[in-house]
C-alpha positions in Angstrom: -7.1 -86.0 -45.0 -7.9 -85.8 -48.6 -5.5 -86.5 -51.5 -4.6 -83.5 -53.1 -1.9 -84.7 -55.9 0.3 -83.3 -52.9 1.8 -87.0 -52.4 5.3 -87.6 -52.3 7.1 -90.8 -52.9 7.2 -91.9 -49.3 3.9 -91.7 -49.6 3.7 -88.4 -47.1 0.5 -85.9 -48.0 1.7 -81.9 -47.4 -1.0 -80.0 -45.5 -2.0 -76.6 -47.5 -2.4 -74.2 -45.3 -6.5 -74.3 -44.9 -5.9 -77.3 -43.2 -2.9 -76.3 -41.3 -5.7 -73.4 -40.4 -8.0 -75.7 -39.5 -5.9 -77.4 -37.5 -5.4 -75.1 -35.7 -8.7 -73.9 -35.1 -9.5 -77.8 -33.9 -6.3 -78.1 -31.6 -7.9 -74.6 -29.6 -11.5 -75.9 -29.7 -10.0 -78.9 -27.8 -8.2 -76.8 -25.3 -4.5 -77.0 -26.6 -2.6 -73.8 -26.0 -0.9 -71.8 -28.6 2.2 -72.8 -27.2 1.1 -76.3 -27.2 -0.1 -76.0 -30.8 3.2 -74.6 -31.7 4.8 -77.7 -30.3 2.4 -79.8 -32.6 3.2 -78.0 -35.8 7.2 -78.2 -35.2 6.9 -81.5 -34.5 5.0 -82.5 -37.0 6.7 -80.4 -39.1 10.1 -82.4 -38.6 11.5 -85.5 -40.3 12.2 -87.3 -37.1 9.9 -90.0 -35.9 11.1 -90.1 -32.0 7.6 -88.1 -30.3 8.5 -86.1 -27.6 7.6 -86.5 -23.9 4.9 -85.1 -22.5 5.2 -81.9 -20.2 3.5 -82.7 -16.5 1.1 -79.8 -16.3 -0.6 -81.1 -13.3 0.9 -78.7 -10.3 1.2 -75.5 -13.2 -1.0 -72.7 -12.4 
């Protein structure tokens, strides 16, 4: 990701929201759901650092 002037202390770069967009747009070219992409931007979205298990999907149909 490029440095916009977007940096904060922590050192953290805020996406704008072409690149939340394309994002997006990348997670559903690689076969993420929406729902799963939702999942992505709330977490990434949040302050804790504890990554959440992954949902078996294998017997789902």
């Amino acid at each position: 990701m490029q440095e916009s002037g977007n940096e904060s202390i922590r050192g953290d770069v805020d996406m704008t929201t072409k690149e939340i967009s394309r994002l997006i747009d990348w997670l559903k070219s690689h076969g993420c759901t929406y729902p799963d992409i939702e999942d992505c931007i709330d977490y990434i979205s949040q302050e804790s650092s504890q990554v959440p298990i992954a949902k078996d999907t294998t017997n789902d149909k």
